[in-house]
C-alpha beads as a LAMMPS data file, in Angstrom:
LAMMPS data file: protein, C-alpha beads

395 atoms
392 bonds

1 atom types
1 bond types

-500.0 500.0 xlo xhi
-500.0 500.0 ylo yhi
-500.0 500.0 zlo zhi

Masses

1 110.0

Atoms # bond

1 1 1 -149.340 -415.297 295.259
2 1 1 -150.274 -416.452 291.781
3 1 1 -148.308 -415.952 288.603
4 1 1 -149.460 -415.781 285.122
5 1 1 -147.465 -415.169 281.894
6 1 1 -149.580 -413.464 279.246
7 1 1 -149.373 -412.505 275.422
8 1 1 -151.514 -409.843 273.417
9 1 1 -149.821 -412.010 270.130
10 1 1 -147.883 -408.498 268.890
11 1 1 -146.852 -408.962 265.430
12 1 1 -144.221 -407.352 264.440
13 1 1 -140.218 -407.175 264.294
14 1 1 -138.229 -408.304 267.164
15 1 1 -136.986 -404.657 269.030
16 1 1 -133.211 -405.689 268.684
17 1 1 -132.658 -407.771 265.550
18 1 1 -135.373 -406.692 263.714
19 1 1 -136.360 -409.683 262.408
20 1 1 -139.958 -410.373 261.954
21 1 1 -141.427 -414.141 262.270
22 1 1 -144.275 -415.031 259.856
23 1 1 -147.522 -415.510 261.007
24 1 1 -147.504 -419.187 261.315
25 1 1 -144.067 -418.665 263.580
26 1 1 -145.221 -416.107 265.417
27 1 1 -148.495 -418.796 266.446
28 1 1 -146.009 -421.672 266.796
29 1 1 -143.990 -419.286 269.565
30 1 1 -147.277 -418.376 271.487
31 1 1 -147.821 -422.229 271.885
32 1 1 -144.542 -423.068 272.704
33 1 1 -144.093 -420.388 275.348
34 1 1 -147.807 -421.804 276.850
35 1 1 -146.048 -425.293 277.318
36 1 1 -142.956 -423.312 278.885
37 1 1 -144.885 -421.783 281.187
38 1 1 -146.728 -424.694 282.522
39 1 1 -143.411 -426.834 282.373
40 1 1 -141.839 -423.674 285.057
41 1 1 -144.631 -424.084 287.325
42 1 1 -146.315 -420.926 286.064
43 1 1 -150.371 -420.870 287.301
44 1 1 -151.960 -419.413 284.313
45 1 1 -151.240 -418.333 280.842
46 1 1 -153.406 -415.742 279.313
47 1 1 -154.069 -414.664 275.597
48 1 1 -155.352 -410.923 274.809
49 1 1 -157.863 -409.872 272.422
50 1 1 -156.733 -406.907 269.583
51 1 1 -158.672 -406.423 266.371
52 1 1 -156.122 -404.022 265.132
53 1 1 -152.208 -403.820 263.926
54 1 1 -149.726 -405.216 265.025
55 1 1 -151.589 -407.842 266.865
56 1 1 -152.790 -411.272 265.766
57 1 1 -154.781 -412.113 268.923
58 1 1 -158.193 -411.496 267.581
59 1 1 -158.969 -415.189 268.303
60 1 1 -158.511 -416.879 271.774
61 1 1 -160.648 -418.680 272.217
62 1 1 -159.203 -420.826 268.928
63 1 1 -155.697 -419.937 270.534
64 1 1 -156.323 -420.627 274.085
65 1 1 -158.021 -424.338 272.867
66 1 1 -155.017 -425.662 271.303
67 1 1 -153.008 -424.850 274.530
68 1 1 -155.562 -426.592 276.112
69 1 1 -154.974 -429.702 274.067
70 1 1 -151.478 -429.678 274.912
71 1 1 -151.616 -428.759 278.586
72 1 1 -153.038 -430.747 281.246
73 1 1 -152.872 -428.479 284.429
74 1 1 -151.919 -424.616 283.954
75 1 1 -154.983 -422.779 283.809
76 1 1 -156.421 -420.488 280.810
77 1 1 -157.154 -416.629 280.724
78 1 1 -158.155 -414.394 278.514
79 1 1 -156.597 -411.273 278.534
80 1 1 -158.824 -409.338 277.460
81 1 1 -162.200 -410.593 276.320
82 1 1 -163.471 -407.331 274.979
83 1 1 -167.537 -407.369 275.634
84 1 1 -167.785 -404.089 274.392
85 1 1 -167.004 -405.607 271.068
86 1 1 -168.715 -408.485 270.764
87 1 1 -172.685 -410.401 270.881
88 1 1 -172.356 -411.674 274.106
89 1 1 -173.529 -415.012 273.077
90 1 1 -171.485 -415.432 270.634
91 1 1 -169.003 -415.102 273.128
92 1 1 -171.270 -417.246 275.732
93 1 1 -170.741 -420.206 273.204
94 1 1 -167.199 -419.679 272.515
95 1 1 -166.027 -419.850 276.347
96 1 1 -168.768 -422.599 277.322
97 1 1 -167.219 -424.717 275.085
98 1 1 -163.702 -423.660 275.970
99 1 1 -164.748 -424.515 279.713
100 1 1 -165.103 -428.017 278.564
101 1 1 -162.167 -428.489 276.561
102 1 1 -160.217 -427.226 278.939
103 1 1 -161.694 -429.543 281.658
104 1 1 -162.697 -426.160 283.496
105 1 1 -159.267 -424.610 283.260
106 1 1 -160.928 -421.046 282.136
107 1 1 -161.047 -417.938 283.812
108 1 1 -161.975 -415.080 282.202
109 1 1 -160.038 -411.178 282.211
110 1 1 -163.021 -409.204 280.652
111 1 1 -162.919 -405.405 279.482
112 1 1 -163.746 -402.862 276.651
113 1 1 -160.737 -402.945 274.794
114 1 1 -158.523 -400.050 274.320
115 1 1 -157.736 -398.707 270.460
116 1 1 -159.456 -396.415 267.917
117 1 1 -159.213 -398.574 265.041
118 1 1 -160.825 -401.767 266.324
119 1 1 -164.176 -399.587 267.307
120 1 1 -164.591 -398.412 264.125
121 1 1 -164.020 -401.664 262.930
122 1 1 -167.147 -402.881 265.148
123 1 1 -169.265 -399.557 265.205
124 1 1 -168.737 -398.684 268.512
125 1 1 -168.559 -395.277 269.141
126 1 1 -166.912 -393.646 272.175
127 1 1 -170.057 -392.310 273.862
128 1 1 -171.540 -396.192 274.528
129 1 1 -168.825 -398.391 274.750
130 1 1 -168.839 -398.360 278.655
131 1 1 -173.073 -398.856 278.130
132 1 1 -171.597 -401.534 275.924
133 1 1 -168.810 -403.601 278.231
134 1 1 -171.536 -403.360 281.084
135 1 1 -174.693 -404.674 278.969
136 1 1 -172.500 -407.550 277.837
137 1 1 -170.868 -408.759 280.833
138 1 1 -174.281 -408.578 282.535
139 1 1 -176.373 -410.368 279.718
140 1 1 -172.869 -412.732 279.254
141 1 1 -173.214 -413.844 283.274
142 1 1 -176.959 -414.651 283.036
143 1 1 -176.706 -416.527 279.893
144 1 1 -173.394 -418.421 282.406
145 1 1 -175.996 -418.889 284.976
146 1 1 -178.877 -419.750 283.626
147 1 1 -180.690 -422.688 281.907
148 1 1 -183.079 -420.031 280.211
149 1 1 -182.757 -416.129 279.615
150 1 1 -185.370 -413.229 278.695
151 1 1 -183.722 -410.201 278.501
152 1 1 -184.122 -406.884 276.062
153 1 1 -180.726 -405.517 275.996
154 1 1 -180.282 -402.103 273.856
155 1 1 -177.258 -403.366 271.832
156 1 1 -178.564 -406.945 270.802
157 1 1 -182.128 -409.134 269.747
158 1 1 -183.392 -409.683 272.655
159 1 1 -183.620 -413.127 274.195
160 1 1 -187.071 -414.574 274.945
161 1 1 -187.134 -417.871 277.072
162 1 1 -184.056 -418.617 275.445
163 1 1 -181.800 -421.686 275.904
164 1 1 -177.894 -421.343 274.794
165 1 1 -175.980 -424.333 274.595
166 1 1 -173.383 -425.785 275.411
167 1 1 -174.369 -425.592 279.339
168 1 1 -170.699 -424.416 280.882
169 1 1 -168.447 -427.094 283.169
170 1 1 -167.826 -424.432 285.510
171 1 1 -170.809 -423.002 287.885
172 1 1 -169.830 -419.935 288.374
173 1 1 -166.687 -419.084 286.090
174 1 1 -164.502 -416.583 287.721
175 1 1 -164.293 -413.876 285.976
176 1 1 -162.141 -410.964 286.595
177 1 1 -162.446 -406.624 284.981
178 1 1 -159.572 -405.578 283.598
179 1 1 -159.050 -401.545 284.178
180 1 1 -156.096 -399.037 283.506
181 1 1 -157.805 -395.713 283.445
182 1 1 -161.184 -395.719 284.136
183 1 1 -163.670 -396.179 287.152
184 1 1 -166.543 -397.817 285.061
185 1 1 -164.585 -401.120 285.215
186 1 1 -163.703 -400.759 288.381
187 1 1 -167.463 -400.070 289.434
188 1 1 -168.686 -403.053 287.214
189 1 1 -166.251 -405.051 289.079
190 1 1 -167.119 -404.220 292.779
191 1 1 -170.935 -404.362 292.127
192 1 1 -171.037 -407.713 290.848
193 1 1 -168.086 -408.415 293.565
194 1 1 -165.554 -409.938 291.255
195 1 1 -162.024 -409.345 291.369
196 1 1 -159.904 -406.841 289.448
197 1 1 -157.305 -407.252 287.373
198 1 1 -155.137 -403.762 287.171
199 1 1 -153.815 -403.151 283.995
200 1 1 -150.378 -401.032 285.359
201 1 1 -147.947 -401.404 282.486
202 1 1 -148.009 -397.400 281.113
203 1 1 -147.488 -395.238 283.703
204 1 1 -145.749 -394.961 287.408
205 1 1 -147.681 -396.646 290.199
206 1 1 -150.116 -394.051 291.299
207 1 1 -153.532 -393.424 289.036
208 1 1 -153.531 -397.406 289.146
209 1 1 -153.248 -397.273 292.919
210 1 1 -155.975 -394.867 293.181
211 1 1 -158.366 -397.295 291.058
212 1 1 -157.736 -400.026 293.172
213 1 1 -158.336 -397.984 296.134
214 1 1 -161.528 -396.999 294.808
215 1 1 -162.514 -400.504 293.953
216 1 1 -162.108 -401.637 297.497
217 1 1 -163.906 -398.721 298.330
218 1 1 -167.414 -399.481 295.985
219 1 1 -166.551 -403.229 297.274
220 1 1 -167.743 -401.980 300.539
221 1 1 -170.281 -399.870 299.195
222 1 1 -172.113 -402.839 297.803
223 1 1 -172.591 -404.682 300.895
224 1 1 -169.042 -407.054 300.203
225 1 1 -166.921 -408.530 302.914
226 1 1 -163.577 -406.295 302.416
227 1 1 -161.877 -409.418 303.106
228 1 1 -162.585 -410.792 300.138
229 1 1 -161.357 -408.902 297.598
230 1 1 -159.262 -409.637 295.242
231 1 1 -157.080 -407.943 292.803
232 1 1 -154.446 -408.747 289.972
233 1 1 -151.766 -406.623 288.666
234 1 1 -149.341 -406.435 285.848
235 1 1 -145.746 -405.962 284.899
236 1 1 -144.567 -403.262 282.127
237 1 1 -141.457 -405.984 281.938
238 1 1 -139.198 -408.494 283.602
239 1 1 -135.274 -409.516 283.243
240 1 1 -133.846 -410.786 286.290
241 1 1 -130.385 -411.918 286.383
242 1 1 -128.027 -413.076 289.234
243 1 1 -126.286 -409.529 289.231
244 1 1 -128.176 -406.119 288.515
245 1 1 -125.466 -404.986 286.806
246 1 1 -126.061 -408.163 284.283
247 1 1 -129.498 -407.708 284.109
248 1 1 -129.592 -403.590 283.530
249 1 1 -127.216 -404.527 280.697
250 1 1 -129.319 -406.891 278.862
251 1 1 -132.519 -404.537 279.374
252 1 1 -131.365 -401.605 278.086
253 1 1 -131.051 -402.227 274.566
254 1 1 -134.376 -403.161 274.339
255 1 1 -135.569 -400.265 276.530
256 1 1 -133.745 -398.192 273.880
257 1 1 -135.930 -399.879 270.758
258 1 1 -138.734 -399.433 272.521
259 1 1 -138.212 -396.106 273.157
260 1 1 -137.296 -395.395 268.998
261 1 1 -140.445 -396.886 268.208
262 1 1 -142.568 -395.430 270.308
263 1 1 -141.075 -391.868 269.044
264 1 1 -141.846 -392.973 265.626
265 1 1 -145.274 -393.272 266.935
266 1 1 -145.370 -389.907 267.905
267 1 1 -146.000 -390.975 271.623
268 1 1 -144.807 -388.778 274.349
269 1 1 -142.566 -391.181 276.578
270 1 1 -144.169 -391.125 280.123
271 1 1 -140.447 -391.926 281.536
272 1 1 -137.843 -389.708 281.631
273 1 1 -134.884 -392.182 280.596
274 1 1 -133.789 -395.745 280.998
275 1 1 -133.357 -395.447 284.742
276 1 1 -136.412 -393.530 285.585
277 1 1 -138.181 -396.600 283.559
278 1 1 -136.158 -398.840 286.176
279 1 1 -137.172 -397.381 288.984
280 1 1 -140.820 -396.269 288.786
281 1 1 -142.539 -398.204 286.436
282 1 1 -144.009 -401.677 287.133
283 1 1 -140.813 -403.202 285.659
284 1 1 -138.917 -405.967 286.989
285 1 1 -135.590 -405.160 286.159
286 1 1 -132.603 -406.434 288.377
287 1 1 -131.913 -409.100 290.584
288 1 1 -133.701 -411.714 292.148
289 1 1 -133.995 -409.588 295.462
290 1 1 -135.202 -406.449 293.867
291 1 1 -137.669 -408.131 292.071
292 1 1 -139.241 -409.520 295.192
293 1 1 -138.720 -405.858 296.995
294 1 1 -140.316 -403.773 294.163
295 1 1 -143.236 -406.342 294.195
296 1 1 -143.893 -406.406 297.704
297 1 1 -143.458 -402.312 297.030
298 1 1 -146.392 -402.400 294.169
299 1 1 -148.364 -405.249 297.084
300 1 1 -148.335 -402.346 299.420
301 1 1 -150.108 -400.483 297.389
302 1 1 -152.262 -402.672 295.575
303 1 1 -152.951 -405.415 298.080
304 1 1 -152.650 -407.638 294.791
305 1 1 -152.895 -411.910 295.085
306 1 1 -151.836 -412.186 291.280
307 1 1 -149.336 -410.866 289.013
308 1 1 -148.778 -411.212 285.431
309 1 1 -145.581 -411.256 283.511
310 1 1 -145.023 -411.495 280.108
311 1 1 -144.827 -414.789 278.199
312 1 1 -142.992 -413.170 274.796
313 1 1 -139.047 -412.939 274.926
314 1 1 -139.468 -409.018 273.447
315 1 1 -136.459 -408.706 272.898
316 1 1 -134.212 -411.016 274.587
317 1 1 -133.116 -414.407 273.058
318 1 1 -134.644 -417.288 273.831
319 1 1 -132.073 -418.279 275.768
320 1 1 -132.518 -415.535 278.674
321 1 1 -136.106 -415.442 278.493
322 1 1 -135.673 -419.024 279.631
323 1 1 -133.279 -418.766 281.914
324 1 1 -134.956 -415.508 283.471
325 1 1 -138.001 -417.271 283.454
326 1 1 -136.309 -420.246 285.236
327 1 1 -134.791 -417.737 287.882
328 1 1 -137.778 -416.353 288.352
329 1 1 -139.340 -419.650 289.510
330 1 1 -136.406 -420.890 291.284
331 1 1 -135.706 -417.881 293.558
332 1 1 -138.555 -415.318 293.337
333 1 1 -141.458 -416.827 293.068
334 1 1 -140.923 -419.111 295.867
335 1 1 -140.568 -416.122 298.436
336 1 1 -143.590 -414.230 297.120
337 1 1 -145.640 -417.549 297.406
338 1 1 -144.688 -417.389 300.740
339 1 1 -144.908 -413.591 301.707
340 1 1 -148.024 -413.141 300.030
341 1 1 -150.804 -415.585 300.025
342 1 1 -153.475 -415.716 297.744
343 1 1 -156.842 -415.681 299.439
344 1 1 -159.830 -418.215 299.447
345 1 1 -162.139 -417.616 296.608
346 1 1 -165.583 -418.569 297.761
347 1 1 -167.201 -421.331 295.226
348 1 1 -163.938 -422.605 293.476
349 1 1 -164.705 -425.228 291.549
350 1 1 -163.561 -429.097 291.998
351 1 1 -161.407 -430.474 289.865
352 1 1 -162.315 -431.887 286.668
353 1 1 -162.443 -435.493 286.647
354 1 1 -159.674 -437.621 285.402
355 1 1 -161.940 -439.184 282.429
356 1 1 -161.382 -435.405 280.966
357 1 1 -157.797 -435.449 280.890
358 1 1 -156.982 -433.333 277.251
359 1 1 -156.458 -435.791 274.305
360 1 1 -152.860 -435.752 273.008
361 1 1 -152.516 -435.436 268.945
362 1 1 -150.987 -437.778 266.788
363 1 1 -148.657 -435.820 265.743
364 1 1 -149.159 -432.100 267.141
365 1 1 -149.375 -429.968 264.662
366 1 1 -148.350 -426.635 265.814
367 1 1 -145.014 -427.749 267.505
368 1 1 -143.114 -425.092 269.112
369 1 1 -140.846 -422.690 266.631
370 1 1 -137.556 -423.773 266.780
371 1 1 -135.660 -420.586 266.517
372 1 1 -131.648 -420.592 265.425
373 1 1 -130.334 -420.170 268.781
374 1 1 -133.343 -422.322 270.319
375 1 1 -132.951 -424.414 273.078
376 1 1 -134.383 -427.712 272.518
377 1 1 -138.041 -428.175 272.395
378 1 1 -139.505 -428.431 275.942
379 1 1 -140.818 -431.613 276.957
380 1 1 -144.467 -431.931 277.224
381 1 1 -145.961 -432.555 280.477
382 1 1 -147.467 -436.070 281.977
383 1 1 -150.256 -435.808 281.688
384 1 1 -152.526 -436.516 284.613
385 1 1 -155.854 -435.550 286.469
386 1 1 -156.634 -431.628 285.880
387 1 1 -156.293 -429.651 289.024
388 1 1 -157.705 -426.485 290.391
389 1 1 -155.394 -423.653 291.036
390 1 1 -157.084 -421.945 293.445
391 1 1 -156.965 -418.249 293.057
392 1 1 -156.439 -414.583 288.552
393 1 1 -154.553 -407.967 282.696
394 1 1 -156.914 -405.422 281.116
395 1 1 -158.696 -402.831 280.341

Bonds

1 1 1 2
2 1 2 3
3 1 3 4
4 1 4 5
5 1 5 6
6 1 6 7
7 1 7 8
8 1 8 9
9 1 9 10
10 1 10 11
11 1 11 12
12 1 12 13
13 1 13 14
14 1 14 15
15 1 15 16
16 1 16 17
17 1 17 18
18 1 18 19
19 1 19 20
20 1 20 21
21 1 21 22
22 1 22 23
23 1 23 24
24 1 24 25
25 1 25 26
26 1 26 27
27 1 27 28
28 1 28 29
29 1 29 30
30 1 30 31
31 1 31 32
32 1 32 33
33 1 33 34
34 1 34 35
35 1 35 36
36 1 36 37
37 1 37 38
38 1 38 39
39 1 39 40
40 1 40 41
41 1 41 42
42 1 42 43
43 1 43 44
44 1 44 45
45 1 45 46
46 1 46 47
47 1 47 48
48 1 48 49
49 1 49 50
50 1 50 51
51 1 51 52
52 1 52 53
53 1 53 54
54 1 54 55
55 1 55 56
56 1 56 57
57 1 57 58
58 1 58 59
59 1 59 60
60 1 60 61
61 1 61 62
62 1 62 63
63 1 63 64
64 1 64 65
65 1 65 66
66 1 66 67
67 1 67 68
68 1 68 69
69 1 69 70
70 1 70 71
71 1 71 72
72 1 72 73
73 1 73 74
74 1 74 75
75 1 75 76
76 1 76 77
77 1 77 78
78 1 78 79
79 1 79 80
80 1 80 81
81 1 81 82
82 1 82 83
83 1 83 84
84 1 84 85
85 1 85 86
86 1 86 87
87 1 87 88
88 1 88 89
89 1 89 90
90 1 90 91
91 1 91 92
92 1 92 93
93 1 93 94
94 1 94 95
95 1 95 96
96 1 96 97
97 1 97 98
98 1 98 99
99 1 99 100
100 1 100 101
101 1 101 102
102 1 102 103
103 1 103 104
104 1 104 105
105 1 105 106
106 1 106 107
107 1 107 108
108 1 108 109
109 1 109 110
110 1 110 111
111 1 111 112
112 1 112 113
113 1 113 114
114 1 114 115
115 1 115 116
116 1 116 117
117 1 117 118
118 1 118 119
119 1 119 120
120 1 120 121
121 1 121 122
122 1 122 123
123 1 123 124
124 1 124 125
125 1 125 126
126 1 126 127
127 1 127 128
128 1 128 129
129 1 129 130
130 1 130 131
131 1 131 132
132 1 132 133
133 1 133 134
134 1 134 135
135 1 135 136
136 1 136 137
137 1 137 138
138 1 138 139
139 1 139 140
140 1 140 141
141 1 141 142
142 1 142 143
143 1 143 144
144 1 144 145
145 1 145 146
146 1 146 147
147 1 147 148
148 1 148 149
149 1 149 150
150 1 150 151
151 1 151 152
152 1 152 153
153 1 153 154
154 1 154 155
155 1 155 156
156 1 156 157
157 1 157 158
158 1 158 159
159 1 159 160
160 1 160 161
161 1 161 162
162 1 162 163
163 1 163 164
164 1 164 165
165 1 165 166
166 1 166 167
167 1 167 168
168 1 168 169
169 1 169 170
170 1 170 171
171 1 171 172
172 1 172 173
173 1 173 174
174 1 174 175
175 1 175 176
176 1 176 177
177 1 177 178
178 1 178 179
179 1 179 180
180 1 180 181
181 1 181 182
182 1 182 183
183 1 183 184
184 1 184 185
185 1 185 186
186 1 186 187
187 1 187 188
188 1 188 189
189 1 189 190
190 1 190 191
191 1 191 192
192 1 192 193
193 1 193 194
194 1 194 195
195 1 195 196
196 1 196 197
197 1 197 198
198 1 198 199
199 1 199 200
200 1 200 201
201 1 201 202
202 1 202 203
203 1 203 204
204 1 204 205
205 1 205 206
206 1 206 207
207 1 207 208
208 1 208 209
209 1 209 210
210 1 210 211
211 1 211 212
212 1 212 213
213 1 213 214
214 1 214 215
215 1 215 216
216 1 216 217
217 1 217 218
218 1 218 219
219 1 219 220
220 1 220 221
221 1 221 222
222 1 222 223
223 1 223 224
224 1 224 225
225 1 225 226
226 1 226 227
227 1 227 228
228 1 228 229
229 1 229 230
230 1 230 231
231 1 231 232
232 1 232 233
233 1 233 234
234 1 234 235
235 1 235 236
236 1 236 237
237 1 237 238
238 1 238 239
239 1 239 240
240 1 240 241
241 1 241 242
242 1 242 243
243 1 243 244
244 1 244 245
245 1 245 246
246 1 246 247
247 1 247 248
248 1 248 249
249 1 249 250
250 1 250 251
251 1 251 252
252 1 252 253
253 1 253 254
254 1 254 255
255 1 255 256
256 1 256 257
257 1 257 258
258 1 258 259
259 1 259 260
260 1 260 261
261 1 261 262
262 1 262 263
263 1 263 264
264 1 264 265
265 1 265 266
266 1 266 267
267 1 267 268
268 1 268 269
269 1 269 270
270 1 270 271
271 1 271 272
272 1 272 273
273 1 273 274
274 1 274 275
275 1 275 276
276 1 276 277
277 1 277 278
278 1 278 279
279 1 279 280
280 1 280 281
281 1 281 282
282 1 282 283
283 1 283 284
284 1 284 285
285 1 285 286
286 1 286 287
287 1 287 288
288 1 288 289
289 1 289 290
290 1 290 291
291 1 291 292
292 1 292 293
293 1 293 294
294 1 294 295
295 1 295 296
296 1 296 297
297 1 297 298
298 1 298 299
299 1 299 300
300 1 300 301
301 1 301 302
302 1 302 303
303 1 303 304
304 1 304 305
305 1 305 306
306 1 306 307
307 1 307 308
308 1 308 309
309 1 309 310
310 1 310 311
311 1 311 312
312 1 312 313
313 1 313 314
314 1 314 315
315 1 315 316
316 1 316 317
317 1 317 318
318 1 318 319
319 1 319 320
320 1 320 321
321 1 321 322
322 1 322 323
323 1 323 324
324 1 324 325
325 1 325 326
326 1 326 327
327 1 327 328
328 1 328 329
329 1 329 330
330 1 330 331
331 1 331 332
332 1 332 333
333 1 333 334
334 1 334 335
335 1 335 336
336 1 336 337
337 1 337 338
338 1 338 339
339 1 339 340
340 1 340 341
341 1 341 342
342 1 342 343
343 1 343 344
344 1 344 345
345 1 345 346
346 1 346 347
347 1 347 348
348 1 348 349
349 1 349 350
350 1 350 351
351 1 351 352
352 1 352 353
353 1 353 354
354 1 354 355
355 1 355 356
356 1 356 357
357 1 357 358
358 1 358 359
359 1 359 360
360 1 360 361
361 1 361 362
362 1 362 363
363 1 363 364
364 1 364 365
365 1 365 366
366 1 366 367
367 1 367 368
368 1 368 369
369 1 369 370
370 1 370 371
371 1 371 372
372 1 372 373
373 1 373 374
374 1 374 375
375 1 375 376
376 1 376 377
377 1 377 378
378 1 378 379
379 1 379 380
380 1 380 381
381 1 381 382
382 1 382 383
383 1 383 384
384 1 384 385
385 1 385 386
386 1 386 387
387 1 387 388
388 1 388 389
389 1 389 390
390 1 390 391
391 1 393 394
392 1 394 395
């Protein structure tokens, strides 16, 4: 099994102190948490895509190359790129030249994009935004392919004979549909026989284990070997501690704020109370044990390779996101590796050669934040030959 730790870059006061960093922070944190994560032993880390308040993520690709610059072997996702959204070669030329900075570290989480407000803000109207994700992605993985493109797509110019450069590192990239709630995702997904990447961070396990199912299901519709696919899936939070009783403690607090804001919202709470939350979302609250027995619960289900936790403290201090993070690696993930194994991905690409190792800046200028109770500033990696991590939201 693979892990990732992800952010969508939310903006906004921290759930127990209330204290909000400023922008610049708040970007200095997302970096520094990148080089944690790689410094753990983490696979990937992936950014999300929001055009709307309280996030600051409508960038990644800017985001995503600075950790690149500072990173030499954890690999890069996007999470999500939001086709629906955007000129697909706009996009094409963003990630191409991502895939070279990176030394062919990308991978790519793609969806629609949940959220009223950043539609409007793009004219995209509920009636063709699935039209939308699917005439993007498909345009997006010829343009990936292919030296030259003619296509007439409904939502762009069309391309005649046309050449877009930079020409990618990676031939193909993986790419990977995020879905929560619908089956046009899914579909996309299965068709084009890429994995999926279940968004399961709202609600209990079951609508997302039905999508899944029917993913494996159109899988086999298209002519796929069922054998190879692959899905991802997420976590709607982690705290693990040596004792549950430690861990429930720290947690519920923040469940608590979350729960306030949410109500000033005017969201209906899908779980009942903090314990309900516990015990049937896709939380991973307790100890190191029940972690790995409520994941190998959701693997049952899902059949997932890759899982996704969250790369922001939310709530905790820096100081036990660390160390959770740290337990996490020492005495969690090491079992799952074992218990679950992540499949062979057909084409996987060779490693980058050494000659494209990423430059290191004189000085860095986006050190990690150094909050008051910070631990000291993690140590950069050597840095050394890239290598492949063979393996994978949301939307």
């Amino acid at each position: 099994m693979k892990f990732l730790a992800i952010t969508l870059i939310v903006h906004a006061p921290d759930p127990i102190t209330g204290l909000q960093k400023t922008t610049t922070e708040r970007f200095r944190e997302v970096i520094g948490n990148a080089l944690v994560a790689e410094e753990l032993g983490f696979d990937g880390v992936g950014v999300g895509e929001r055009h709307e308040r309280p996030f600051i993520s409508s960038s990644p690709p800017v985001v995503l190359s600075h950790i690149a610059a500072l990173t030499a072997r954890i690999r890069l996702f996007t999470a999500v790129t939001t086709l629906s959204l955007l000129d697909p070669v706009r996009a094409y030329e963003d990630y191409a030249t991502l895939d070279h900075l990176s030394g062919g570290r990308l991978e790519l989480i793609i969806g629609k994009g949940s959220g009223a407000a950043q539609r409007e803000f793009f004219h995209v109207t509920p009636d063709d935004q699935w039209e939308r994700n699917a005439e993007s992605y498909e345009l997006f993985r010829q343009i990936w392919r292919n030296p030259r493109v003619t296509a007439q797509p409904q939502f762009r110019p069309a391309l005649r004979d046309a050449e877009v450069w930079p020409r990618p590192l990676q031939q193909p990239i993986r790419v990977w549909h995020g879905s929560a709630t619908s089956r046009e995702s899914v579909d996309l997904a299965a068709r084009y026989g890429d994995p999926l990447f279940s968004a399961n961070v709202t609600n209990p396990i079951e609508p997302y284990a039905e999508l899944v199912r029917y993913y494996r299901q159109q899988w086999a519709h298209y002519g796929h070997d069922p054998a190879a696919a692959v899905a991802g899936a997420g976590t709607a939070g982690y705290y693990a501690a040596r004792s549950s009783q430690h861990a429930l403690a720290v947690y519920q607090p923040i469940f608590a704020a979350q729960r306030e804001f949410q109500a000033k919202l005017g969201l209906t709470p899908v779980f009942t109370d903090f314990d309900d939350f516990v015990a049937r979302s896709s939380a991973l609250i307790g100890s190191p044990q029940q972690v790995i027995e409520k994941v190998h619960r959701y693997h049952d289900q899902f059949g997932h390779s890759v899982m996704h936790l969250h790369a922001d403290a939310r709530g905790l201090t820096d100081a036990q996101h660390r160390e959770s993070l740290e337990l996490f690696q020492s005495d969690i993930a090491p079992v799952l590796r074992r218990d679950i194994p992540d499949p062979p991905w057909p084409g996987d690409v060779p490693a980058a050669p050494a000659r494209l190792k990423p430059a290191r800046p004189e000085p860095a200028r986006l050190k990690p934040a150094r909050p008051e109770s910070a631990r000291p500033e993690p140590a950069r990696p050597e840095q050394g030959p890239y290598e492949q991590a063979p393996y994978e939201p949301a939307q």
